[in-house]
N, C-alpha and C positions, 0 to 999 in steps of 0.2 A: 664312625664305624671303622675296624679295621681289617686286614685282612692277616692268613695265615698260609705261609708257603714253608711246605715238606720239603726236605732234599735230603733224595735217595739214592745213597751213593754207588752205586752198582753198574755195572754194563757188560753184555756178554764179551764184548770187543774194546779194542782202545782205538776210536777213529784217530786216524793220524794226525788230525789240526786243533783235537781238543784237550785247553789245559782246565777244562774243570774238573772239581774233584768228585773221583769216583775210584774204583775198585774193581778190576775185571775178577779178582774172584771173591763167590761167593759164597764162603765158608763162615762170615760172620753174619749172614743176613738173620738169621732170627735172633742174634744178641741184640743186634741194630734196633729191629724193629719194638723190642725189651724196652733198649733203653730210650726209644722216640716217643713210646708211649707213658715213660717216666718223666722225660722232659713237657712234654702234656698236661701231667699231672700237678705238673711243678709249678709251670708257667702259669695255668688254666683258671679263669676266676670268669664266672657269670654273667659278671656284668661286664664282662669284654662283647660287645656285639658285635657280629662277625658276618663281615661283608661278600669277602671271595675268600676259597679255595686254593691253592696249586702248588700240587705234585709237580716237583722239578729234578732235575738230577743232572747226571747218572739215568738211567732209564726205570725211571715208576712202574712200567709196565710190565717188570720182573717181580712185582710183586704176585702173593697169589693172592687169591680172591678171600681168601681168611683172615690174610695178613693185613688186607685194606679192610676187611669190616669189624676188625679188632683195632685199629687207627679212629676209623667214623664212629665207632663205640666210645672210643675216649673222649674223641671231640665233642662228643655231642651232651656226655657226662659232664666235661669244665670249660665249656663256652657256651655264649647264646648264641644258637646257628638259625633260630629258625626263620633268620630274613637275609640267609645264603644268599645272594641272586647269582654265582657265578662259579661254578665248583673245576677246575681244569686237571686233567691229568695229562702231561707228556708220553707219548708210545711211541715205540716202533714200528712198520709195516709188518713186520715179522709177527709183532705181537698179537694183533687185531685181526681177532675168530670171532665165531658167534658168541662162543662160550663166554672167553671175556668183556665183548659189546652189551650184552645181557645184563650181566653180574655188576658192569658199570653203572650203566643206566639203574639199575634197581637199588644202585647205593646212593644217587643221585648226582650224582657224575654229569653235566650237562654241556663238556666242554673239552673236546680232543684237541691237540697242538700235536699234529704227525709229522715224525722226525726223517722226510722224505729226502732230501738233501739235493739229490737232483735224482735227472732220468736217465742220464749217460752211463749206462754199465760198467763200462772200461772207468767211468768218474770214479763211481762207486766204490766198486774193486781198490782205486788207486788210494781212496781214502779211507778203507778199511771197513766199511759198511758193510750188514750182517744182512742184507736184502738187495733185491734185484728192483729193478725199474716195474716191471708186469707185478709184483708185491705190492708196492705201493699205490699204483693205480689201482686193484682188488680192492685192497687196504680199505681208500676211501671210498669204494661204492658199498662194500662192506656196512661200515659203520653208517653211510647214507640210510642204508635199507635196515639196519638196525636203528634206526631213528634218532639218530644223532644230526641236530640242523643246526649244530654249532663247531663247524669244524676249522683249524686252521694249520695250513703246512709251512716247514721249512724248506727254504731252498740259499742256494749257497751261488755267487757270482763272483766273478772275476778270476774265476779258473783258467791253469794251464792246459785244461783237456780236454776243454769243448771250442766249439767255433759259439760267434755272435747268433750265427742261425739255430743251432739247437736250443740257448738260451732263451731267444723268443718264442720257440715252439714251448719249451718249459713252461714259460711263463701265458702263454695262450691255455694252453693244457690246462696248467691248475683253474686257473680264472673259471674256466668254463666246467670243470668238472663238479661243481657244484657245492665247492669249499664257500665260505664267507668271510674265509681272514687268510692272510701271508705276511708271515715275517722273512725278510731275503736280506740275508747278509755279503759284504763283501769277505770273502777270502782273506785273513792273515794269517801271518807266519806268529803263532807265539812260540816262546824260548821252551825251551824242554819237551816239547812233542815233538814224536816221528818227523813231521812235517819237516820242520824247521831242519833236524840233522841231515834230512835231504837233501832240502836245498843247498846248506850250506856246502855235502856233499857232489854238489851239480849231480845228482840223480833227480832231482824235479825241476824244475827251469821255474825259479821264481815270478810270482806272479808279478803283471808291469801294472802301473797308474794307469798308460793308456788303454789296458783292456778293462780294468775297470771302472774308468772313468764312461767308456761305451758301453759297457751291460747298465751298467747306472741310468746312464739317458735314456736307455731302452726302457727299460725299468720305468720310469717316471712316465711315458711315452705312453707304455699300453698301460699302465693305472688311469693317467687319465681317459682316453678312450674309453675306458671300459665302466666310468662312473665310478670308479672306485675312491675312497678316502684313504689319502696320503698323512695320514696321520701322526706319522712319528717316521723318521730316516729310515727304519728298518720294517718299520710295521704298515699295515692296508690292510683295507677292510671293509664288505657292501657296509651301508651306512647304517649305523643300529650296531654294529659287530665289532666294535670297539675291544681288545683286551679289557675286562673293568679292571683285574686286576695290576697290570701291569702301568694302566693309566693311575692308578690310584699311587703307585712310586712314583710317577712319574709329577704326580701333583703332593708329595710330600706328606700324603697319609699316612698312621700307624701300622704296624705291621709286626708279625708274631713271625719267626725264622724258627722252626723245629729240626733238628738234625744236624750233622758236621758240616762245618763252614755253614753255614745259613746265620744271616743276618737280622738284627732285628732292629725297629726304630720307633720311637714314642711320639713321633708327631711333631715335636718342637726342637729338642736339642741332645737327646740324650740315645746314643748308637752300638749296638751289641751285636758282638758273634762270637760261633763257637768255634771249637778249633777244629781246624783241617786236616782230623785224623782220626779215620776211624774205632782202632782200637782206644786212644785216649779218650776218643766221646763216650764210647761206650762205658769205660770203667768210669769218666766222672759222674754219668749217669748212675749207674750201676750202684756207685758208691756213697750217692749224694753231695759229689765234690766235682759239680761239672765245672769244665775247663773253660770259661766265657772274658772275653774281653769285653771295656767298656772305652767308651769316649763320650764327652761332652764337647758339643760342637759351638765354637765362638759366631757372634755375628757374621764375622766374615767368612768362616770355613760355612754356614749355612747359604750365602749371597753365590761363594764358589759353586756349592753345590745347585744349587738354584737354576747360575747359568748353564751348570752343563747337563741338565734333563732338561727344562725349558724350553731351552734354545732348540732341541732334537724335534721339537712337537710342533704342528701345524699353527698353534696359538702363540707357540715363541714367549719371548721373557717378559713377564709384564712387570713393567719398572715400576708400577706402585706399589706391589709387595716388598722389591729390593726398598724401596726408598723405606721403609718401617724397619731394617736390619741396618743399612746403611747411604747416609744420602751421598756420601761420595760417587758412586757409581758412575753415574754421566759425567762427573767433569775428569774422570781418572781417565774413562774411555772416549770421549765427545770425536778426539781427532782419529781414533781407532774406525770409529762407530760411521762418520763422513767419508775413512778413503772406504771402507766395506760397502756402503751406499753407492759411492761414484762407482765403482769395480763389478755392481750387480752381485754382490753376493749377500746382499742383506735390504731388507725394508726396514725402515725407521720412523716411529712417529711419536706424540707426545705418550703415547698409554703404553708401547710394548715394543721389542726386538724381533723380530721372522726373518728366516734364511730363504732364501732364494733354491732352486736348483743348482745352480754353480754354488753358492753358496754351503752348502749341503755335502757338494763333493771335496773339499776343506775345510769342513766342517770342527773338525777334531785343531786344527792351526786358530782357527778366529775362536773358537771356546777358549785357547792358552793364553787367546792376546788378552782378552775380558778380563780372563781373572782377575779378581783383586790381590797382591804382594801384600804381606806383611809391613 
């Protein structure tokens, strides 16, 4: 089975730390949505059965309630949905009224990702956010009480603008507010956002390793406490509240990418996207001459890949799938693989790789060393 992910390139704001693609204005939004339901048409075949859902972006939750059930109309036209189990949409605090909790759920919607970021006002502010801290708490008692029991928030760590104490209180707060999933990222600087010209500007005091190395601990700290599933570096969740979708790239399922930049993958070897621009999606759509890159991925660009979603996840890399791509693997890494062992940052045994906590906060350095070279 596999799954289908929207990306909708829109946002009322340009938060200042993000480089994915979107569009703060919204003068092509109904071409888009034209040509996303052409790309549907195009892609769309029956016997595709269709697992999860997710609306991603840019902010989905600028859609209007027309525009999603003119989306679900088509989907439902050239895929087999009816064994859905997990349908997500990305929102804003700003976005989530009754009106739109309603109109979700009745299109079958069973799955909010709220785009919370933190609770720190002055954070907010500083990061360009179109909502306040009292919004977003609303937000999700909101959609609790419109009977959504599949919620999950993001929040953001290793800030220059909070202390370690507001962090824990964040992270207490959500826990208990009656979410059942969080994805908590650290803080980077990417090239070409606000952000970044900041810093370089010393108008923001670049974030250090050691504060994020201690919201991290923290981090790890109260999941466990709290029963939670440390499932993936960035992701947690009560048990049962798994992402499916997200879990399902992350175990190398098929997948349908509709919309600019959005990605797509067959399962085995063969990797497509579209281009990262609105207007040109639009007219290839439009025209029947969409603008789509392809690749065909070798043994080894698959085993690369492998080890760096794998490795991210509580099951970690299990070397008997590598060894069916390629048996090199252990003896390339064996002396890698022992000082990571001695050092606490990795477990090792005959069936699979798993990172440690320390391990995890270097996570991104021991995924470079693996790799396989040409």
């Amino acid at each position: 089975m596999s799954g289908i992910y929207l990306h909708i390139p829109f946002c009322r704001k340009a938060c200042h730390y993000c480089n994915f693609h979107f569009s703060t204005s919204l003068h092509q939004k109904d071409q888009m949505v034209e040509a996303m339901l052409k790309e549907i048409k195009r892609k769309g075949n029956s016997e595709h059965q269709i697992e999860t859902i997710y609306f991603g972006g840019g902010t989905p939750s600028l859609l209007s309630i027309t525009e999603f059930e003119r989306i679900f109309n088509e989907l439902v036209h050239k895929y087999s949905i009816e064994d859905v189990q997990e349908i997500t949409i990305e929102c804003n605090p700003e976005d989530i009224h009754e009106e739109n909790l309603a109109a979700w759920l009745n299109l079958g919607i069973n799955r909010l990702s709220i785009g919370v970021q933190s609770l720190n006002d002055t954070e907010l502010s500083l990061m360009n956010r179109n909502h306040d801290s009292e919004q977003s708490k609303r937000s999700v008692m909101m959609a609790l009480n419109a009977g959504f029991n599949n919620i999950s928030l993001d929040l953001i760590y290793g800030t220059p603008w909070k202390s370690l104490k507001e962090w824990e209180n964040e992270l207490i707060w959500a826990l208990n507010s009656g979410i059942n999933h969080l994805s908590a990222y650290a803080l980077t600087i990417e090239t070409k956002t606000a952000l970044s010209h900041q810093v370089k500007k010393g108008i923001v005091p670049e974030p250090t390793d050691e504060r994020m190395t201690q919201d991290f601990k923290l981090l790890q700290n109260i999941i466990k406490d709290s029963g939670w599933d440390a499932y993936e570096i960035s992701n947690y969740s009560k048990f049962g509240f798994r992402s499916k979708h997200n879990s399902n790239y992350w175990r190398g399922k098929p997948y349908f990418g509709i919309g600019p930049s959005a990605h797509s993958f067959d399962g085995q070897n063969l990797r497509s996207w579209n281009v990262s621009n609105n207007s040109k999606y639009i007219e290839g759509e439009i025209t029947e001459n969409p603008q789509v890159e392809y690749e065909t991925l070798s043994d080894l660009e698959r085993v690369n890949e492998l080890i760096m979603t794998k490795l991210r996840t509580s099951e970690g890399l299990d070397l008997r799938e590598l060894n069916t791509l390629d048996i090199k693997f252990h003896n390339s890494n064996a002396e890698f693989i022992k000082i990571a062992e001695k050092n606490g940052w990795m477990i090792s045994n005959n069936r699979n790789l798993t990172l440690t906590n320390e391990g995890k906060l270097m996570s991104d350095y021991i995924i470079s060393e693996l790799m396989l070279i040409h």
